[in-house]
KOLLUMMI-236030 format. One record per residue (C-alpha): z, x, y negated; residue in three letters. Coordinates in steps of 0.25 Angstrom, whole numbers, padded with zeros to 4 digits, always signed. Each point is the difference from the previous one (the first is absolute). Last residue first. Example, Ala and Ser with C-alpha at 12.3 -4.5 7.8 and 13.67 -1.06 7.14 Angstrom:
2
+0029+0055+0004ser+0002-0006+0014ala
This chain:
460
+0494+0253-0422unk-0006-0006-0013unk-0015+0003+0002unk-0008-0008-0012unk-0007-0012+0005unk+0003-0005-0013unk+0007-0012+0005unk+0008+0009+0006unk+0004+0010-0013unk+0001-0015-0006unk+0011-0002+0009unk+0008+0011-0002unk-0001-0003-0015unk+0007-0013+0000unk+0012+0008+0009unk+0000+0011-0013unk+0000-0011-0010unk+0012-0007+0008unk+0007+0011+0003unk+0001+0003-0014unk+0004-0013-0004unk+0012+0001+0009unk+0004+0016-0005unk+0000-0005-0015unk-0011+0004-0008unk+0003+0013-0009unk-0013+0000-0005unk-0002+0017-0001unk+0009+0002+0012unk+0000-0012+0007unk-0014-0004-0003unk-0005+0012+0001unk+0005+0007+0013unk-0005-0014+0006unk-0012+0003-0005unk-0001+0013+0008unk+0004-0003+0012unk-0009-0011+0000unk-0013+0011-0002unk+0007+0009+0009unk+0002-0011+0012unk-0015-0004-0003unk-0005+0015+0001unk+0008+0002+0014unk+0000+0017+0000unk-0003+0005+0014unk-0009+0009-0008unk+0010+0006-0006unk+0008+0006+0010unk+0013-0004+0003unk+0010+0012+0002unk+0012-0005+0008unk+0012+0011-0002unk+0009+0010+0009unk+0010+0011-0003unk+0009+0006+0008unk-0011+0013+0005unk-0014-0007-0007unk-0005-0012+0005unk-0011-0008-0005unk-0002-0014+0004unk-0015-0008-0002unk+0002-0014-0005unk-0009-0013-0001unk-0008-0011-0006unk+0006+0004-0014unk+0006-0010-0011unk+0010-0007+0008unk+0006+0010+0009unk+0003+0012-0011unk+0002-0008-0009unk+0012-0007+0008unk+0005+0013+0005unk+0000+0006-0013unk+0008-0010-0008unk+0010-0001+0011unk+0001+0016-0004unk+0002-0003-0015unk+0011-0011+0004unk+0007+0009+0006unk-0002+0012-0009unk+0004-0010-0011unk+0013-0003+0011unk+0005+0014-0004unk+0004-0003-0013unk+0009-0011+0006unk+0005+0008+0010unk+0005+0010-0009unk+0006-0010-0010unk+0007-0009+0014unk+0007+0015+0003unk+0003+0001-0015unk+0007-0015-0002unk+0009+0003+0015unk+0006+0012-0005unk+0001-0007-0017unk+0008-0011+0008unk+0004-0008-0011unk-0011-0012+0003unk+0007+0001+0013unk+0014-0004-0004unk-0006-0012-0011unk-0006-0004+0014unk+0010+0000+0011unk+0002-0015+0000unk-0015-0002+0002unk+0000+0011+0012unk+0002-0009+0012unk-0007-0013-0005unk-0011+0008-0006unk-0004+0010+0013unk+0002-0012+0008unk-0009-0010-0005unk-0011+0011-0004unk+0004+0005+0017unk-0007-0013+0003unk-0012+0003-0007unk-0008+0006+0010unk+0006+0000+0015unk-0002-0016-0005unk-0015+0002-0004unk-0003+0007+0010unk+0007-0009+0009unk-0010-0011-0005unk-0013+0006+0001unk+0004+0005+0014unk+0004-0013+0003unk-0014-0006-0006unk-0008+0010+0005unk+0004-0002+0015unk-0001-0014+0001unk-0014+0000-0006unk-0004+0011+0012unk+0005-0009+0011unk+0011+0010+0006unk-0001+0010+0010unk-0002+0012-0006unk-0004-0004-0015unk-0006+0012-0004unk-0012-0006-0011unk+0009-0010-0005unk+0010+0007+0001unk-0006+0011-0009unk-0004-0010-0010unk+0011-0008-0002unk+0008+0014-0002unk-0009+0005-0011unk+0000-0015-0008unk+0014+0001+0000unk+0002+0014-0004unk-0010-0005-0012unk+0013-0007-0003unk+0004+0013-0007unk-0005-0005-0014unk+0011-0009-0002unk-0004-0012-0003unk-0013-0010-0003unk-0010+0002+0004unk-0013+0007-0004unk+0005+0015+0001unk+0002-0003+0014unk-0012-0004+0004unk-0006+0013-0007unk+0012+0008+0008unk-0007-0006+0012unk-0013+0004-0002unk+0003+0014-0001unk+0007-0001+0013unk-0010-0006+0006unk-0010+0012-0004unk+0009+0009+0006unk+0001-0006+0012unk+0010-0010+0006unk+0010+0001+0011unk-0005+0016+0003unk+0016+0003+0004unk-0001+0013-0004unk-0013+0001-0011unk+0000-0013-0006unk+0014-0007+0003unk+0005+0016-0001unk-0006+0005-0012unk-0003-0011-0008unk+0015-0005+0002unk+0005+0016-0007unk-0011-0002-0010unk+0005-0015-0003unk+0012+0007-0004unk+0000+0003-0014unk-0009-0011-0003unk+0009-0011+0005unk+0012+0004-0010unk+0005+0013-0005unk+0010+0002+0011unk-0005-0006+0014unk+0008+0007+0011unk+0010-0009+0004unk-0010-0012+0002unk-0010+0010+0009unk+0012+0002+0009unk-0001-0015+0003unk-0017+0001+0000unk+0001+0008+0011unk+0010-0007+0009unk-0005-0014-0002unk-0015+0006+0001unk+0003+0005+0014unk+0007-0012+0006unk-0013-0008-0007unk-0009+0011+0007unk+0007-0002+0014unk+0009+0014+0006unk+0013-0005-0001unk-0005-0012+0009unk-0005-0015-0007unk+0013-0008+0003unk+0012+0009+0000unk-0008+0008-0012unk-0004-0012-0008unk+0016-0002+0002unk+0004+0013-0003unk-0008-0001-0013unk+0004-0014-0004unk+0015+0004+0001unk-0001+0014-0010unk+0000-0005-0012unk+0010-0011+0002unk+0009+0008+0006unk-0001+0011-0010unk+0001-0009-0011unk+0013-0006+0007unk+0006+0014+0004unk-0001+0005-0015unk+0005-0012-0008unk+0012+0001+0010unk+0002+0014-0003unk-0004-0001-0016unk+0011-0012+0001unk+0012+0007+0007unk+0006+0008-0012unk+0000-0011-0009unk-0008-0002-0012unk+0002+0004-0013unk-0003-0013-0009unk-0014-0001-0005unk-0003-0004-0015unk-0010-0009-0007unk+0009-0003-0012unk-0003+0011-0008unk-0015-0001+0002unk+0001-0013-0010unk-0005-0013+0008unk-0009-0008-0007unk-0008+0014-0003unk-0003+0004-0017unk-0014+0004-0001unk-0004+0016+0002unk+0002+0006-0014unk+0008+0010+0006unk-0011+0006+0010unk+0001+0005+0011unk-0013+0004+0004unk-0005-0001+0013unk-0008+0014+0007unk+0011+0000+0012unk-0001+0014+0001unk+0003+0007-0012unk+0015-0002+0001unk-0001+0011+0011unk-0007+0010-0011unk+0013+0007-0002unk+0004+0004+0014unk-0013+0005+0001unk+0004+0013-0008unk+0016+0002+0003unk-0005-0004+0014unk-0011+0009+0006unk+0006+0004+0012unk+0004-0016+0003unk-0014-0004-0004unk-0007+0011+0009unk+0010-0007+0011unk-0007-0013-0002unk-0014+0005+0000unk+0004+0006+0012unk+0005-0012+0006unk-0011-0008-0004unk-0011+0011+0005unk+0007-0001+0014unk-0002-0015-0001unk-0014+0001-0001unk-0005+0009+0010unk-0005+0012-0003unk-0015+0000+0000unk-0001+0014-0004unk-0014-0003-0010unk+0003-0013-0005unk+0014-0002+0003unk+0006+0013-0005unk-0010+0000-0010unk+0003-0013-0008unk+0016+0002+0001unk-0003+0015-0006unk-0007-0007-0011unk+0011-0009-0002unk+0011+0010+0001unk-0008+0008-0010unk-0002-0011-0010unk+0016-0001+0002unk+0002+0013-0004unk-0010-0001-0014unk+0009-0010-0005unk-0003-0015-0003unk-0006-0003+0014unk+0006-0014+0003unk-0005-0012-0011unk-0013+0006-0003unk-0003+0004+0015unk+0004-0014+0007unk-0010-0007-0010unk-0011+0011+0002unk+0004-0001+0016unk-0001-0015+0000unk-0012+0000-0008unk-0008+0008+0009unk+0006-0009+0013unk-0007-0012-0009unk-0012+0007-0001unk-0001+0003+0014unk+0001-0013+0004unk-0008-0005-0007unk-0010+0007+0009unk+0004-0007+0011unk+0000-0011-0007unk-0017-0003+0000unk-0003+0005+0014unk+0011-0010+0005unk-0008-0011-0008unk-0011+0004+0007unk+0006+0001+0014unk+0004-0015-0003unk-0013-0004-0002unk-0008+0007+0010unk+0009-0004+0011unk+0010+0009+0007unk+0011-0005-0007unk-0001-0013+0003unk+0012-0004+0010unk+0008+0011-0001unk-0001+0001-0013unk+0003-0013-0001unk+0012+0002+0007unk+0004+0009-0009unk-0002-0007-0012unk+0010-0011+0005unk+0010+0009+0002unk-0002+0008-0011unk+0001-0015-0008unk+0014-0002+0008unk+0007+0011-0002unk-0004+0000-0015unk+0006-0012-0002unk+0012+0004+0006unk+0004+0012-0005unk+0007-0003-0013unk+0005-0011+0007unk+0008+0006+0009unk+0007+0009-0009unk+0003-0010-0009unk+0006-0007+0010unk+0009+0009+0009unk+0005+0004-0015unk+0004-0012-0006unk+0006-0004+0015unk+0009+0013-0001unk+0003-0002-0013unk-0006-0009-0010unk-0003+0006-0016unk+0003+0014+0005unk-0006+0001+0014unk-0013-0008-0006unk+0000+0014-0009unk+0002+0009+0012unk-0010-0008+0010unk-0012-0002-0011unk+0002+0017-0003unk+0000+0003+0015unk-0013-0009-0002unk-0005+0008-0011unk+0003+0015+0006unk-0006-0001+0013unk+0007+0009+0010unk+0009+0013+0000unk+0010-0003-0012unk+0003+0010-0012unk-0009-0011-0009unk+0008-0011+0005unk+0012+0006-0007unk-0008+0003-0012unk-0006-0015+0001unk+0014-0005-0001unk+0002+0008-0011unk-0008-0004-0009unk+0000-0015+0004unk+0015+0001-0006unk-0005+0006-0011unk-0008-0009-0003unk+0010-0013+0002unk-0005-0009+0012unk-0001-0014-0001unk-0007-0001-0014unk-0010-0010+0006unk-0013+0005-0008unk+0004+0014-0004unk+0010+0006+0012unk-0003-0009+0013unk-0014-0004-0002unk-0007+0010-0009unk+0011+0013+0008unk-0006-0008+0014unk-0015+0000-0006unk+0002+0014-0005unk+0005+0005+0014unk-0011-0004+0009unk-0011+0004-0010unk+0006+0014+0002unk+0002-0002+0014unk-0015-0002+0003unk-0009-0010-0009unk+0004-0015+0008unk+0013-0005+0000unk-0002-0014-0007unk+0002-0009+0013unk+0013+0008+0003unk+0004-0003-0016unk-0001-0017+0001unk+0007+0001+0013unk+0011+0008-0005unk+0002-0010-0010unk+0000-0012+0007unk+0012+0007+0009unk+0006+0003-0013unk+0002-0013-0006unk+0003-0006+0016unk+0013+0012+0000unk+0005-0005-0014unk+0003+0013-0009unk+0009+0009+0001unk+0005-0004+0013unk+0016+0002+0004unk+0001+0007+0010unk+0003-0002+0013unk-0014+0009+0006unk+0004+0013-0009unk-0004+0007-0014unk-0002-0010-0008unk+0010-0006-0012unk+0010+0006-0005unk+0008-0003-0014unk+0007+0011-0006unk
């Protein structure tokens, strides 16, 4: 059998500069969430350039699908891994985040620079909103495809209410969502091949290099442990040193530690934990508001890359307004770019340790009813994000009631924002009755933030 992939001396399955152009071509196509994410690499890499075999794709997006972290660009990594190596993997992975890097980058210091005028808060007015629509179709998208027995509607439900109303935190509700899988196996067990929501379908084109070919030796009993220490090293490293230089106790220091657990934890994509960032970057930490964080999934959802880049956007802002020492510019800009490392650096990891494992993983039947319960469970995840950021975009304010364990933010409705329920609104329609894409939606919404202003009607 003829190999070809799998480590950095291999031979490549294509030429290295074809599929470096390639790559770039798909990084600046990346927009629509994961699922968009994933049908432009299966067009490009499986339909147009016959690269990847379908079932081949299929499985590496299996794998990637058990993996903490954004599950398109871990996909970009494995599949550049295949047809490259080391270095096929290193720069499909790079580039599929790059372009968005940099445009969030530059979105947020424009924020900063002109987001309090009447224009921008316009605009802002106008994606909030969106916001909620898109969240909505998240969690019908993520529903369809997860709850398909009436057990895992219950995990969900009990997801939604342990953190809605018992504010358990996040990653206790992922473990025990997990655990309820393993309990439940004989039943979830048969619903894992559920989740990936691709169809593998024999009538898929033909690939220039048949799956059989694209094979991985055994590797050797030292790799996972030298593959271990280097991704740790280089995970680790800028977070000691902004530490060495800034104090343990700075905001970047701070944000590199949280957002590097944050990257272990994010099963189900973005959505899933942007509940757990809201809570502390808004409530603990208090390095954006509410409505900032709002704002910033909206820029994220207009460019390209993974979703979870808004952590990029969350961290520029919080250093920019808790710099310390630093000149506040200078700070944004390393914490936005050490949270980006701390982010996706693991993606790197995860894949270049566990890719010669993956015909054994995608066997484990244990491991594929744990990632089942936490699958069903992020619905209630993402239901709850879809609370909080209702509840802080369409009302003026909150009143808190309490009763024994459980505690809930009541608004009232005459704190209700008409413009922002008006917009809400139609952006529910045109995705869910037009089905427009997420960017055009954004842009309706963001055209009519700024007629709300220049209607004079209150948008804050």
């Amino acid at each position: 059998m003829t190999r070809t992939g799998g480590t950095s001396g291999s031979t490549d399955a294509v030429p290295f500069r074809t599929a470096l152009r390639a790559w770039l071509a798909i990084s600046l196509q990346t927009f629509g969430g994961p699922a968009g994410q994933i049908a432009v690499m299966h067009r490009n890499l499986v339909d147009d350039k016959r690269w990847i075999g379908e079932r081949r794709f299929q499985h590496a997006l299996n794998y990637c699908m058990l993996l903490p972290g954004p599950e398109a660009q871990q996909l970009a990594i494995y599949t550049g891994w295949l047809l490259n190596g080391l270095r096929g993997g290193l720069a499909a992975g790079i580039l599929f985040i790059l372009p968005g890097m940099a445009a969030l980058y530059l979105l947020s210091v424009l924020y900063i620079t002109f987001g309090e005028t009447t224009a921008v808060a316009a605009i802002f007015a106008g994606l909030g909103p969106a916001v909620i629509a898109i969240v909505t179709q998240a969690v019908t998208r993520v529903a369809k495809r997860a709850l398909t027995t009436r057990s895992l509607t219950a995990l969900a439900l009990m997801a939604f209410l342990a953190l809605t109303l018992f504010h358990i935190p996040f990653p206790v509700v992922l473990f025990g969502a997990a655990l309820t899988g393993l309990l439940l196996r004989p039943t979830l067990a048969r619903t894992a091949g559920n989740a990936s929501g691709h169809d593998n379908s024999p009538d898929s084109p033909a690939p220039l290099i048949p799956d059989e070919t694209i094979d991985t030796k055994h590797p050797g009993r030292t790799r996972p442990l030298r593959v271990l220490l280097l991704g740790i090293v280089l995970w680790t490293t800028p977070v000691a040193l902004v530490a060495l230089t800034t104090g343990i106790g700075s905001t970047i220091t701070t944000q590199g530690l949280f957002f590097s657990g944050t990257a272990l934890i994010t099963f189900g994509g973005a959505y899933a934990v942007l509940t757990f960032v809201a809570q502390h970057a808004v409530e603990t930490y208090h390095w954006v508001t509410a409505n900032e964080m709002v704002r910033g999934l909206g820029l994220a959802e207009t460019t390209p890359g993974p979703l979870i880049m808004v952590l990029q956007f969350v961290a520029f802002l919080g250093a920019y307004t808790h710099p310390g020492s630093l000149n506040p510019w200078l700070a944004g800009t390393i914490a936005a770019l050490l949270t980006t490392w701390v982010t996706f650096v693991p993606s790197f990891l995860f894949i270049f340790l566990g890719a010669p494992y993956l015909e054994r993983l995608r066997s484990n039947h244990t491991l594929s009813a744990a990632m089942t319960g936490i699958t069903a469970a992020v619905v209630g995840v993402i239901a709850n994000l879809g609370v909080y950021f209702a509840t802080h975009t369409l009302f003026t304010g909150t009143s808190a009631i309490s009763w024994g364990p459980i505690s809930l933010a009541i608004p009232a409705i005459e704190q209700l924002r008409p413009s922002a329920a008006a917009i809400t609104l139609v952006a529910l329609a045109l995705i869910f009755r037009l089905r427009w894409p997420v960017p055009r939606t954004l842009a309706t919404c963001a055209g009519l933030g700024i007629l709300t202003a220049l209607a004079d009607w209150p948008i804050t």
